[in-house]
Each structure stands twice: as structure tokens, then as C-alpha cells.
C-alpha positions as CSV (number, residue, x, y, z in Angstrom):
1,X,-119.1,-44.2,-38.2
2,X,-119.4,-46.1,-41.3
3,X,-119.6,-49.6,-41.9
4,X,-118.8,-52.7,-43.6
5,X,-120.5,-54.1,-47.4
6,X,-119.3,-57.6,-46.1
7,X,-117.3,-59.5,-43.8
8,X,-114.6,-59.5,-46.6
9,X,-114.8,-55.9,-48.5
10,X,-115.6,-52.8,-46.7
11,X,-116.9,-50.8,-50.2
12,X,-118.9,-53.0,-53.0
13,X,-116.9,-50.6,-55.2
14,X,-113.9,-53.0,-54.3
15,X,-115.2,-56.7,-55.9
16,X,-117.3,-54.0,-59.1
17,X,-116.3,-56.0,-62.8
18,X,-113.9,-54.4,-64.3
19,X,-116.4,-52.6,-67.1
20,X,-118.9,-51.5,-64.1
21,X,-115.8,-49.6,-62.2
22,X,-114.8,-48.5,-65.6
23,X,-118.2,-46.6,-66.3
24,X,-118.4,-45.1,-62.8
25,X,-114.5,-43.9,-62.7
26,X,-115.3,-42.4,-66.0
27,X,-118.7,-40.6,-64.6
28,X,-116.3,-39.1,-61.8
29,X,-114.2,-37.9,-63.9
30,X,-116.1,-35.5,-66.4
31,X,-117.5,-34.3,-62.8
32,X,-114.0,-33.3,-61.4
33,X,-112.9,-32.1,-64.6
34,X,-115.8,-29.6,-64.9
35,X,-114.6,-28.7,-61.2
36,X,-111.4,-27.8,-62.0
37,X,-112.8,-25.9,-65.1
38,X,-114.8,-24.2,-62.6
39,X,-113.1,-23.7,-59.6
40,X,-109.3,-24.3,-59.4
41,X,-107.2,-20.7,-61.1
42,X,-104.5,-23.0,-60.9
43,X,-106.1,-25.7,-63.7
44,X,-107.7,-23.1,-65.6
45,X,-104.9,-21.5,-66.5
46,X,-102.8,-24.9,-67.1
47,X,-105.7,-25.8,-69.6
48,X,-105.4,-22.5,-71.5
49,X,-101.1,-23.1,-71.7
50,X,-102.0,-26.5,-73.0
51,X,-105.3,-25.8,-75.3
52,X,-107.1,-28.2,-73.4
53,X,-111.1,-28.5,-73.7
54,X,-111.5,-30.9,-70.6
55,X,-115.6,-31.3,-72.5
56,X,-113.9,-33.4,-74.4
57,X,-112.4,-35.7,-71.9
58,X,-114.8,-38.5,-71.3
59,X,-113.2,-41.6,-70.3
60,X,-110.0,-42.4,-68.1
61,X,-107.9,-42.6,-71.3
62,X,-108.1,-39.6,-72.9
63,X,-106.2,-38.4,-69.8
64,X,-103.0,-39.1,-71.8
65,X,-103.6,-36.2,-73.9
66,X,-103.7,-33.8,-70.5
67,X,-100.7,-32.7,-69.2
68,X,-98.8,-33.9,-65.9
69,X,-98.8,-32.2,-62.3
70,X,-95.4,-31.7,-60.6
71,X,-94.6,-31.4,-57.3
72,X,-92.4,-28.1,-57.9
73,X,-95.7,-27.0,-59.7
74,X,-97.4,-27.3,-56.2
75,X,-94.6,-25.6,-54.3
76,X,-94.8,-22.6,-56.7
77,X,-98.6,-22.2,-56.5
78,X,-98.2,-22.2,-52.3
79,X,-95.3,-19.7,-52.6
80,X,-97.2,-17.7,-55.1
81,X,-100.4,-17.7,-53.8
82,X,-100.5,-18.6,-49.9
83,X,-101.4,-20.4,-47.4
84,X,-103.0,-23.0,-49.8
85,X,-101.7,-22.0,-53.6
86,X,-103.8,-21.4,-56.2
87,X,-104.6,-25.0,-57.1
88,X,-107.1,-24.3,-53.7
89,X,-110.9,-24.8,-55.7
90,X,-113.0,-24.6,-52.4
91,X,-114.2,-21.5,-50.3
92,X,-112.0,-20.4,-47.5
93,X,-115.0,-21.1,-45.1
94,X,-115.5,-24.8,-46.3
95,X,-111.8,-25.7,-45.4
96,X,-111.9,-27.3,-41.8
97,X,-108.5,-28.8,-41.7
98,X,-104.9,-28.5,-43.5
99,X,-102.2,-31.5,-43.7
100,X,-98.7,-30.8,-44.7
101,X,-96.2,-33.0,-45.8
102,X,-93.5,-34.8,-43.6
103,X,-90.7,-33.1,-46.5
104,X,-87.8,-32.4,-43.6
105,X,-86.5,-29.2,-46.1
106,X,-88.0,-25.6,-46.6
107,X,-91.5,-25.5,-46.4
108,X,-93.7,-28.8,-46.6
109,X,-96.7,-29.1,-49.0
110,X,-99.9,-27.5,-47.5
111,X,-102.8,-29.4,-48.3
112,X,-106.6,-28.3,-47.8
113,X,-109.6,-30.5,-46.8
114,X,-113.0,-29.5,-46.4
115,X,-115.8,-31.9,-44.4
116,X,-116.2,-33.8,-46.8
117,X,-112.5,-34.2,-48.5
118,X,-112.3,-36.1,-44.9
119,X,-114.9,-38.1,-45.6
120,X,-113.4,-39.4,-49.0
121,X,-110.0,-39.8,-47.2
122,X,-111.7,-41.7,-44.6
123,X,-113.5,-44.2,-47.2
124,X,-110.3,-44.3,-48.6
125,X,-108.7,-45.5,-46.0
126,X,-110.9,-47.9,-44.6
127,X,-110.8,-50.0,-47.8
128,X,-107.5,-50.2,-47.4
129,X,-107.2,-50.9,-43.7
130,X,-109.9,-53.3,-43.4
131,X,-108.0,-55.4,-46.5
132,X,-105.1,-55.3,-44.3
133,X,-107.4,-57.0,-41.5
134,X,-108.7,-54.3,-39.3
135,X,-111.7,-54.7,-37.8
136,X,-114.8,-52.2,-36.6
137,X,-114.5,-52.4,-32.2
138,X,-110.5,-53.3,-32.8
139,X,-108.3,-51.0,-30.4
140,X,-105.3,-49.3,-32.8
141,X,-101.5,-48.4,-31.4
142,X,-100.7,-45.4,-33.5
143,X,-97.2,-45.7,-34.4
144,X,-96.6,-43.1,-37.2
145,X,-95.8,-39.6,-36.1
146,X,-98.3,-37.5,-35.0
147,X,-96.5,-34.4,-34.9
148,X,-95.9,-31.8,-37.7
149,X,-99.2,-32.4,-39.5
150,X,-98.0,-35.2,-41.1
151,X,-100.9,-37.1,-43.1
152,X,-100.4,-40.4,-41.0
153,X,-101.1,-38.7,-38.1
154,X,-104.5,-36.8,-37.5
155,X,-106.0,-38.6,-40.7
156,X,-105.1,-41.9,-39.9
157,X,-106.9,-40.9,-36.1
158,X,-109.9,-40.0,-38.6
159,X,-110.2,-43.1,-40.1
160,X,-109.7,-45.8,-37.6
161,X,-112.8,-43.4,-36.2
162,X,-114.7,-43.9,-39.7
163,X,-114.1,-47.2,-39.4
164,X,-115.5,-47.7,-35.1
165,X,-111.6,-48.8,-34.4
166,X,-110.7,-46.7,-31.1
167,X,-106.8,-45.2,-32.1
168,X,-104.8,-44.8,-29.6
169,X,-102.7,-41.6,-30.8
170,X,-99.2,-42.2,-28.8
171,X,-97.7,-41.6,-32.2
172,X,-93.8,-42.7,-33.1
173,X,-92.2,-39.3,-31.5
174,X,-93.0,-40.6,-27.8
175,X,-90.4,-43.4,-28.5
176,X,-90.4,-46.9,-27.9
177,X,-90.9,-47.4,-24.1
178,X,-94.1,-45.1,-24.3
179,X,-95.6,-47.5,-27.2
180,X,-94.6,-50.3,-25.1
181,X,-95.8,-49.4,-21.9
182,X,-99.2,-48.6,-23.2
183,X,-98.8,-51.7,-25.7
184,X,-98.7,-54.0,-22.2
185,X,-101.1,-51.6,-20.5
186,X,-104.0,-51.4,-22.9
187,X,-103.7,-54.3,-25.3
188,X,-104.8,-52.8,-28.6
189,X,-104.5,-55.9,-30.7
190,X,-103.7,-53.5,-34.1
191,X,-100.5,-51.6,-34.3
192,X,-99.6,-49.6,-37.5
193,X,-96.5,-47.6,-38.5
194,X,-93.5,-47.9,-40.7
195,X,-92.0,-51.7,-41.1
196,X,-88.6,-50.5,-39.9
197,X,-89.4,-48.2,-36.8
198,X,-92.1,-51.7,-36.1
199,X,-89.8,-53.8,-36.0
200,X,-87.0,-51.7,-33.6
201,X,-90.2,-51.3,-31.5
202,X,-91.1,-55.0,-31.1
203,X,-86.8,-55.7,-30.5
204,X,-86.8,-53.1,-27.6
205,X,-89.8,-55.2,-25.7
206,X,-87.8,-57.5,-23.7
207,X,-85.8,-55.2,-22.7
208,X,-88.2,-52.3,-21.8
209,X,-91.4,-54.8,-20.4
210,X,-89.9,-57.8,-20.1
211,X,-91.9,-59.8,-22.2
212,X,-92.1,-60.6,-26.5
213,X,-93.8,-58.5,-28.0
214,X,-95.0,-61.4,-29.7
215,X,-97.0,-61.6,-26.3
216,X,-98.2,-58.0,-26.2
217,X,-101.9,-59.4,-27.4
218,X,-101.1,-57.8,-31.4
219,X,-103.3,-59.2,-33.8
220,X,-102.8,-57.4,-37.1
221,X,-100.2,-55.2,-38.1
222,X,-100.4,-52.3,-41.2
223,X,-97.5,-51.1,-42.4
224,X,-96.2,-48.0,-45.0
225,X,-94.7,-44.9,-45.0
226,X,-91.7,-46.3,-46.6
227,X,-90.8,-49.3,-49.1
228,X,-90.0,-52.8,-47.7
229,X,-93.5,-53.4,-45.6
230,X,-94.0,-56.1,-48.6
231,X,-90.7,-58.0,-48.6
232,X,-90.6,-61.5,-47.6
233,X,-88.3,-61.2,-45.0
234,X,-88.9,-57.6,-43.3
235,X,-92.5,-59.2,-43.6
236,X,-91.8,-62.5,-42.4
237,X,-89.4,-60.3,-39.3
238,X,-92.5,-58.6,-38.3
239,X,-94.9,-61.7,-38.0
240,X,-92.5,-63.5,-36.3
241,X,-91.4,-60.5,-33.8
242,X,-95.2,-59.6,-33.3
243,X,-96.9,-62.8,-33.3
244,X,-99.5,-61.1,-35.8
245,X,-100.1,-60.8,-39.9
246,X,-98.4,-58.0,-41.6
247,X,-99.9,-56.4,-44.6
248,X,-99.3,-53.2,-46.6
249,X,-100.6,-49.9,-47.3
250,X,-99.7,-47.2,-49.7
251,X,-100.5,-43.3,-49.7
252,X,-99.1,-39.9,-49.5
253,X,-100.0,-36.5,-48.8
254,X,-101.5,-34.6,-52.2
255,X,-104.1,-36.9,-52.8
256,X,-105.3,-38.6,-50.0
257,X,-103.7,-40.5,-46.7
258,X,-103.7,-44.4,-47.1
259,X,-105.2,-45.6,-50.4
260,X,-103.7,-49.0,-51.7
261,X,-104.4,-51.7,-49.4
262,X,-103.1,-55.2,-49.2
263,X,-105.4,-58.5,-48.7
264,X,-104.6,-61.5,-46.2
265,X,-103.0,-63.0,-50.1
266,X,-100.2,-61.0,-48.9
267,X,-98.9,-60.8,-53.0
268,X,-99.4,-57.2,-53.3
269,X,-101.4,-53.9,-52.8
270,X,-104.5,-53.7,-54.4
271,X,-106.6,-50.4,-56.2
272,X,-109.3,-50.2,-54.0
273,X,-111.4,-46.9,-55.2
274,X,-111.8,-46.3,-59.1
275,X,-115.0,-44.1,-57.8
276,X,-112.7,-41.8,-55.8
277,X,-109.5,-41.5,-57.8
278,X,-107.8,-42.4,-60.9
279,X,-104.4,-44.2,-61.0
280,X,-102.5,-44.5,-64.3
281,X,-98.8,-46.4,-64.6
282,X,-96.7,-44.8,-66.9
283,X,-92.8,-45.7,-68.0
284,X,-90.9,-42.7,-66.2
285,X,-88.4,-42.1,-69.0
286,X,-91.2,-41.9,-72.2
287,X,-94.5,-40.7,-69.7
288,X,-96.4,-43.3,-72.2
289,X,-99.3,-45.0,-70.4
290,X,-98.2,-48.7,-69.1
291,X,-101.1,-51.3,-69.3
292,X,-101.2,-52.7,-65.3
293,X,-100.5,-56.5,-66.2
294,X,-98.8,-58.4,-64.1
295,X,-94.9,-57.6,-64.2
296,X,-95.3,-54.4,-65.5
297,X,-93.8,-51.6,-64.4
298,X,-93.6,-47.7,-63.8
299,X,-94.3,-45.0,-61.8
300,X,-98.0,-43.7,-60.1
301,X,-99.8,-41.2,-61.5
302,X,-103.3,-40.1,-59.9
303,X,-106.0,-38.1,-60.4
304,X,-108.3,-36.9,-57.6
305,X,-111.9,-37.4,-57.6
306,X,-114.7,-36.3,-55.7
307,X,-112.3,-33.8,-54.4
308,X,-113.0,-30.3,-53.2
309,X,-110.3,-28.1,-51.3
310,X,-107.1,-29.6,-53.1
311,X,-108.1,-31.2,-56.3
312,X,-105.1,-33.0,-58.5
313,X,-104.5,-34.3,-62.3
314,X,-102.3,-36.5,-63.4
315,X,-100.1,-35.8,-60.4
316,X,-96.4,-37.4,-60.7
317,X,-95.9,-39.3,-57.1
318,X,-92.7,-40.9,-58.6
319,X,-93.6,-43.8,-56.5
320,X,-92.5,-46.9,-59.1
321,X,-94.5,-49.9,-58.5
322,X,-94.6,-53.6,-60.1
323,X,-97.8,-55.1,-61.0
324,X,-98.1,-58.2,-58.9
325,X,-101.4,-59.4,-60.1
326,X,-104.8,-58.6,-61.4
327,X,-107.0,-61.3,-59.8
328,X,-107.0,-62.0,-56.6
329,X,-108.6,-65.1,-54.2
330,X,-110.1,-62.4,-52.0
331,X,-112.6,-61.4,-54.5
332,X,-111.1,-57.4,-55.1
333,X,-111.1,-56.9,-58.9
334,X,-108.2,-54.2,-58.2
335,X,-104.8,-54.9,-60.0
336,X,-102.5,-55.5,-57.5
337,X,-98.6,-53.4,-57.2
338,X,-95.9,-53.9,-55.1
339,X,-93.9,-50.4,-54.1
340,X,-90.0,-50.9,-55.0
341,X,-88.5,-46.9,-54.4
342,X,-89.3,-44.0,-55.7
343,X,-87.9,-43.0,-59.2
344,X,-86.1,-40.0,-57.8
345,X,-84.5,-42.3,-55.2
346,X,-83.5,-44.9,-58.1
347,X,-79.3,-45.3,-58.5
348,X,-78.2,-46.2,-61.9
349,X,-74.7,-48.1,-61.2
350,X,-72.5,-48.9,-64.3
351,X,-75.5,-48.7,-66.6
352,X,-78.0,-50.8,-64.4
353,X,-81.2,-49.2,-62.5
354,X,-80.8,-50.2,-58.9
355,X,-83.4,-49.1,-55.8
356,X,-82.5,-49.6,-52.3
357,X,-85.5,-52.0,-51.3
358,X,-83.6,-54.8,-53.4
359,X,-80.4,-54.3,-52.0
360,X,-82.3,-54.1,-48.2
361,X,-83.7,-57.4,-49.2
362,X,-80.9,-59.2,-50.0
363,X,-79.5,-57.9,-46.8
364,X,-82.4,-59.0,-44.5
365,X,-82.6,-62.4,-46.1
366,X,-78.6,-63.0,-44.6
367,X,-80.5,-62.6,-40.6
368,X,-79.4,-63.8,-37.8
369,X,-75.6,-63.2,-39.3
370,X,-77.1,-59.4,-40.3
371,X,-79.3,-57.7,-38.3
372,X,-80.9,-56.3,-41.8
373,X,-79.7,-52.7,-41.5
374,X,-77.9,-50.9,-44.0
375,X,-77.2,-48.0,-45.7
376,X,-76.1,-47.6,-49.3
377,X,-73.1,-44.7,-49.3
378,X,-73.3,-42.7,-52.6
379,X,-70.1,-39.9,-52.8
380,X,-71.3,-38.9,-55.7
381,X,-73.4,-35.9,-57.2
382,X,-76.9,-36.9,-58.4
383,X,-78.3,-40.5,-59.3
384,X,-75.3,-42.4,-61.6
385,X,-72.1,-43.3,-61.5
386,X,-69.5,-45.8,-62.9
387,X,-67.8,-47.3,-59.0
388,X,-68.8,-50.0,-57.4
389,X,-71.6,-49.7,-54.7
390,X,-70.8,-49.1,-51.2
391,X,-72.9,-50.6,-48.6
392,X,-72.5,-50.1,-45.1
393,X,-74.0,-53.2,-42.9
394,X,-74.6,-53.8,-40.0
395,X,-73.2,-58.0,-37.9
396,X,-75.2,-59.4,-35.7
397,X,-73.6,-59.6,-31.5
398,X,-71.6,-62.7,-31.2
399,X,-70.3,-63.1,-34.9
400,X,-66.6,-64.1,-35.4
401,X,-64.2,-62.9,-37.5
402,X,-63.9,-65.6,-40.1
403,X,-68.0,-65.0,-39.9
404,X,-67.7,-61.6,-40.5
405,X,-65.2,-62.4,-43.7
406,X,-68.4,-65.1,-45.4
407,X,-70.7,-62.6,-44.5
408,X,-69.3,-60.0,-46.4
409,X,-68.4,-62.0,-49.1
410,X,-72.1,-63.4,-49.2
411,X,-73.5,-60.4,-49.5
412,X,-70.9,-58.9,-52.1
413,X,-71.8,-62.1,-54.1
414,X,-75.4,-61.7,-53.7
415,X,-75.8,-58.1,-55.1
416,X,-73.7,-59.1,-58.0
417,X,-75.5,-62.2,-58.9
418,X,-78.9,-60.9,-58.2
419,X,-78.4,-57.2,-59.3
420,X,-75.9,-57.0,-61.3
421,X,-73.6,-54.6,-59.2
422,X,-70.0,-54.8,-58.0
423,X,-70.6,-54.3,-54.5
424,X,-67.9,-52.9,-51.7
425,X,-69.2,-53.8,-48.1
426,X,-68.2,-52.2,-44.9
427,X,-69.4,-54.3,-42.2
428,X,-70.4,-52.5,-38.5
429,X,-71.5,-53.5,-34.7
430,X,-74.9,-54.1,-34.3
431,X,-76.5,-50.6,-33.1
432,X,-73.8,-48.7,-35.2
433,X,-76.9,-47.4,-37.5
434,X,-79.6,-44.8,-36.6
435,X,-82.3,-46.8,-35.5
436,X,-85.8,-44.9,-37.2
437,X,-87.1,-42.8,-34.5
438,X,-89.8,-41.6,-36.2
439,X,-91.2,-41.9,-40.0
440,X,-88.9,-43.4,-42.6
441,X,-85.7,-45.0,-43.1
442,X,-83.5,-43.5,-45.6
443,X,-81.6,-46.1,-47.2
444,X,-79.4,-43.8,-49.0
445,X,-76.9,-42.5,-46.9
446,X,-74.9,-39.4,-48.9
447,X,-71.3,-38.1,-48.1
């Protein structure tokens, strides 16, 4: 068990000046680039293709110079090259555990860690769970699913352990009266999980225990998995549901579990470890490098560092992120970036960019009238198209006819004034859409 710098950061690393985290990301990196030079068959032979001499890499921005790692890179190099590819760089006998991906088509990503790869995931993400306001001797409901070797399952177990929180590893799959019955039963007063499937959990309680959850003893809630933990009203839903502060966390499989964290400002996700990774923003359609001020823009590439089994370089997440800030009261000299969609989830109607978190938003801000689900309906092959936008939402129990007419045309006007998009809305019961059983909400809905 490790424990905290201070009562406010878990890692000094977190409150470094910006030139001191500078010198010792830079110092990491030669080190993983001269273990990839070394180890990975996968990097070598990338840095012959691209007549790269990584001795001549020294600081985080001569990266731009390197090329990118793609996700159909990864799959090749496990189909080629099994079980682990032949981006693998550790010995067969050092690899004590293997994640895959929660990817619901063909083969997920198989990802190796050795002892101390868990250790690095670990510190990882207890920086960003104890800025999200968990606590060493806190009790943890574990509501991501812990099937499948998905990375918020076993890993997530790991480091509430790193941290002394005791998990409790029901896991999302056991379904809403299990959480609930051990929610009333054992108290844990820290719950994480997705902000949709979180919120359907704390709506069932009166139901299933016949009590709030709001009463259920909760004290701090993490959220992630998919976009929306941050916005003001799924947020200001789950606080008021739970009784508890709601704060948000970012990761993902290839590079580690949980890794951005979110302070009790509550204005965004802050970078939390420049001495075990790198993250560069770039502009999706040019790859040029994006300076992280606030309001800028782009998508998430990382770099792994102090990385054994799996080791990556400039991966693509396609995870696109605003810059919220780059100070912050609680002392973490970490920009800070709010999660919007991913860029391969990113609509372009009649010209104009559109991801599903800002139509969800303006949705959930039209509550009790909406119940805040929806579904965007694309009939159309790939990302663009020239119609107006269909979205499929859900009325709240009790709403009239005449209500149901202003609420359609609210939200119609909404998305146009605020988005810019003709909008065609269907409205639906309450319960008519999938409640998330599981990991993520998919707001796109194709037909």
C-alpha cells in the first residue's frame, strides 16, 4: 500500500513547476525511447520505415518529428504475432497479467503488464482518484464491469488496493438490485462507474430498497468510461441523486487504466503524471501539435513511460478534449481538459462538427420535462451528411400533450440556436430506451 505526499495531492509530481516536470518528463523519455530501441520488434522496425534515430530525441517536442501509433497498427501486430503482438518489449516470464479492451467486435486489444507496469498503473490511478476525493481506509462500490478483462475491472480492484481503499468488486454486470442491496448492506461511502449506468442505479433505489439513494451513506462519486461525467447537469443529476460530489476521470486500455483526474474545482480533468507518460494535443485534421491553453482544442495523443510489457508512442486515442484551464486553486500545475467525444464518433451535419455529449446536454438541461435520454439516429453511411438531425428522446411520466408539443419544440430550438443544426425530434415514454446495463452509453443509435 502506498500513500499520500499530502492531505491535498497524492504524488509531489502533481503541484512540480512547470520547468521541473518538464526536465523529468524529458529524462523519461530518452529512457523509454532507448527501450523501444531495445526491446520492442514492433518500434524498431517502425524507426527503420521512418529513418528515425530516437538518440536524437531529447525533449517532449521533438516527438513531432516521430510518427503516430494507430489502433489498426495494434490489431495487426496481435494478429500477426500472438497472444501479445510484436509491440510486446518484455520477457514472457515477466508478464503477470493481460487486460483486453471492452471493443464488443472481433477480437479486443490484448494488453501485457508485468509487476511493475501494475505498479505505474496503480500510481496512476491514485492521483487521479484521490483528486476526485477518495480517501486511504474509504470502502469502494465497484460499479464498472468486471467481466471480460475490461481495464476498469481488475485494475481499478488494484488501485483502490494501492491506495488502502477496500473495493468491493460487485461490478455493473450483477445489475442494479445487487449494487443496491450491498450499497444498504455494507455502506461503502465511494461508488465509481459510468455517469449514465450511476445515475439508472441511484433511480432504481426506491424502488429496489426503499430508500434514496441519496441515503445509502455515498460520499464521493468517480465517474468515466464514457463522455458526460463533466456536464453540469448529468453532474449536478448525480449529486443530487446521490447526496455525494461527482468528479471525473479519464483512461483507456493501451496505455494505462484511469489517468486524468478531476479536483473538488470540478472545471475539468487535470494531467496528473508527466513522469509516467507524455500527453500531446494535436488538431485531428493537420496532426500539428496544439499548445494546451485554455480553449484549445484536439485530440490525445500519449506516450508511455516507464513502461515495460506494452510500451506506446505517440498513440492516437481519438479522444478530443477542450482545454479548460491551466491553473488551478487546488495547487496541480496540470492543464486541465474536458472530454467532448471521440473524433471517430464526431457527426459533421450540413457542414458543422457536432458530438453527441452537446446534444445530451442540451437534452438533460430540459429535466423533469426529459428524463435526459436520447439517442441521435444516423441512416446514413459514415460520419456526414446534408438532413437534418434525428433525435430520439425520451418525456418524463405525467407530461401532457400540449407539454409534449413545447418540449419538442424546445429542444428543436435549442440544438439550432446552440449548435447550429436543424433538428427533427421524435419524442418516447419514459423507459422506451435501453437503460446502460453495463459500461457505456452509445449515443449514436444507427439504422
Amino acid at each position: 500500500m502506498a500513500v499520500p505526499h499530502s492531505a491535498r495531492h497524492w504524488s509531489e509530481v502533481e503541484s512540480l513547476a512547470p520547468g521541473d516536470a518538464a526536465a523529468l518528463q524529458n529524462t523519461r523519455l530518452r529512457e523509454q525511447l532507448d527501450y523501444l530501441a531495445a526491446r520492442s520488434d514492433f518500434y524498431r522496425q517502425k524507426f527503420a520505415e521512418h529513418d528515425v534515430d530516437v538518440t536524437r530525441v531529447r525533449t517532449v517536442a521533438d516527438l513531432a518529428g516521430l510518427p503516430f501509433t494507430e489502433k489498426q497498427e495494434l490489431r495487426d501486430s496481435l494478429a500477426a504475432t500472438p497472444p501479445l503482438g510484436s509491440h510486446v518489449a518484455a520477457d514472457r516470464a515477466d508478464i503477470v497479467q493481460i487486460q483486453a479492451s471492452s471493443g464488443t467486435t472481433g477480437s479486443p486489444s490484448y494488453v501485457g503488464l508485468t509487476r511493475s507496469d501494475i505498479d505505474v498503473w496503480s500510481e496512476l490511478g491514485a492521483r487521479a482518484l484521490y483528486a476526485n476525493g477518495f480517501r486511504p481506509g474509504d470502502r469502494l462500490l465497484h460499479g464498472f464491469g468486471m467481466s471480460k478483462g475490461f481495464v476498469g475491472g481488475i485494475p481499478v480492484v488494484q488501485t483502490a488496493q494501492y491506495m488502502g481503499i477496500v473495493d468491493i468488486p460487485i461490478g455493473a454486470e450483477a445489475g442494479a438490485e445487487r449494487l443496491l442491496r450491498v450499497q444498504a448492506d455494507q455502506r461503502p461511502d465511494a461508488l465509481i462507474g459510468t455517469p449514465n449506468f450511476l445515475a439508472y442505479l441511484a433511480e432504481q433505489a426506491p424502488a429496489i430498497l426503499g430508500v434514496a439513494a441519496r441515503d445509502l451513506g455515498v460520499r464521493a462519486i468517480s465517474v468515466g468510461g464514457e463522455p458526460g461525467g463533466g456536464l453540469p447537469a448529468v453532474r449536478g443529476k448525480l449529486e443530487s441523486l446521490w447526496g455525494a460530489t461527482s468528479r471525473e476521470m479519464l483512461g483507456g486500455t493501451d496505455i494505462a487504466c484511469i489517468y486524468w483526474g478531476e479536483c473538488e474545482a470540478g472545471d475539468g480533468m487535470h494531467f496528473l503524471s508527466p513522469d509516467l507518460m507524455v500527453a500531446e494535443l494535436i488538431d485531428p485534421e493537420t496532426d500539428e501539435i496544439v499548445a494546451p491553453v485554455a480553449g484549445a482544442q484536439g485530440e490525445l495523443v500519449y506516450t508511455a513511460l516507464r513502461r515495460q510489457a506494452s510500451p506506446l508512442l505517440r498513440f492516437r486515442t481519438r479522444d478530443h478534449v477542450v482545454v479548460t484551464g491551466t491553473d488551478c486553486v487546488c495547487g496541480r500545475t496540470g492543464y486541465k481538459v474536458r472530454c467532448v467525444g471521440r473524433t471517430d464518433d464526431m457527426l459533421i451535419v450540413r457542414g458543422i462538427n457536432l458530438f453527441p455529449s452537446a446534444v445530451k446536454q442540451l437534452v438533460s438541461e430540459l429535466a423533469p420535462a426529459t428524463t435526459g435520454e436520447m439517442r441521435i439516429r444516423v441512416d446514413f453511411e459514415g460520419h456526414s451528411t446534408q438532413k437534418p438531425l434525428v433525435l430520439v428522446v425520451e418525456y418524463a411520466d405525467g407530461l401532457r400533450v400540449e407539454q409534449q408539443d413545447e418540449l419538442r419544440s424546445s429542444i428543436e430550438q435549442r440544438v439550432r440556436s446552440a449548435l447550429g443544426v436543424k433538428a427533427m425530434v421524435e419524442l418516447v415514454p419514459d423507459g422506451t430506451l435501453a437503460r446502460p446495463d453495463h459500461v457505456k452509453v452509445n449515443l449514436i443509435e444507427r439504422v
